[in-house]
N, C-alpha and C positions, 0 to 999 in steps of 0.2 A: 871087438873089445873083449879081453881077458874078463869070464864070466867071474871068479875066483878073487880079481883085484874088484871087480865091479861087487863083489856080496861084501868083501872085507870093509870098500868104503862104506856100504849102506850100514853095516853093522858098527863099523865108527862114529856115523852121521844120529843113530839111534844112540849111544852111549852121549855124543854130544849134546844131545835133545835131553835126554832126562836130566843131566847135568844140568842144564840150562833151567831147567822147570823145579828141580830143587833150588838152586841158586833164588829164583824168584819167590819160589814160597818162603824163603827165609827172608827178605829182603821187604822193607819198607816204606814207605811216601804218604807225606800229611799233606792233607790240603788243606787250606784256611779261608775264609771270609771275614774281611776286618776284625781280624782276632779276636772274632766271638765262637764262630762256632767253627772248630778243628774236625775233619775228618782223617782217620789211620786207614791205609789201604795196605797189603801184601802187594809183592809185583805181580799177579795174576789180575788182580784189580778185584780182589773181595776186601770187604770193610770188616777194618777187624775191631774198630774203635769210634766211638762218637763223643766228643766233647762239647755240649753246650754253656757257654758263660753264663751267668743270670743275669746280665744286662740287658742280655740280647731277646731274653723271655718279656713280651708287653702282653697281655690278654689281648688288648686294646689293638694290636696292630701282629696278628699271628702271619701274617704273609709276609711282611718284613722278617720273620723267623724261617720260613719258608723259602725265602728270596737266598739268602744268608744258608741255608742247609746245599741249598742246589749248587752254588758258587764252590762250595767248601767240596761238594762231591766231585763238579766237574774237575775242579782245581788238582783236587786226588788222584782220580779217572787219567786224566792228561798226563801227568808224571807218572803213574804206572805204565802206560801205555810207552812212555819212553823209555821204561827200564827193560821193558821188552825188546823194541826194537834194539837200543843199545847190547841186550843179550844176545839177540838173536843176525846180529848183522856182519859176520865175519864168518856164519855158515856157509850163504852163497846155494840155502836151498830154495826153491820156490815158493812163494807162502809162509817163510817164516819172517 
């Protein structure tokens, strides 16, 4: 294999990759839990935003609040993860 053609792709494959990684830090995904409490994720899957309703607030039943926080993360979590993969799936490099 041409050493020369072999650094040109790596060095396009790097240009591809950062592009990719900006593209998802601009990019966003909410997850919800019966429209109480909203979480905001980046495509990296960091939480840039918390929104709790005051419905969803009981003293009296804080695990129900709890229940409702986890649902809304995983729900975030799960569609960042596929904006990834969607980013990352027409490289063709291993691990991405």
């Amino acid at each position: 294999m041409d050493m020369k053609k072999l650094m040109k792709q790596m060095q396009q494959a790097q240009v591809a990759a950062a592009k990719i990684q900006e593209d998802l830090a601009a990019k966003s995904v909410e997850g919800t839990a019966s429209g109480l409490v909203t979480v905001t994720m980046n495509g990296h899957g960091k939480v840039t935003a918390l929104k709790i309703k005051p419905e969803a607030v009981d003293a009296d039943d804080v695990e129900a609040l709890e229940d409702l926080l986890l649902v809304a993360l995983q729900d975030a979590s799960a569609k960042a993860d596929a904006l990834q993969q969607d980013a990352t799936r027409g490289l063709g490099i291993p691990g991405f």
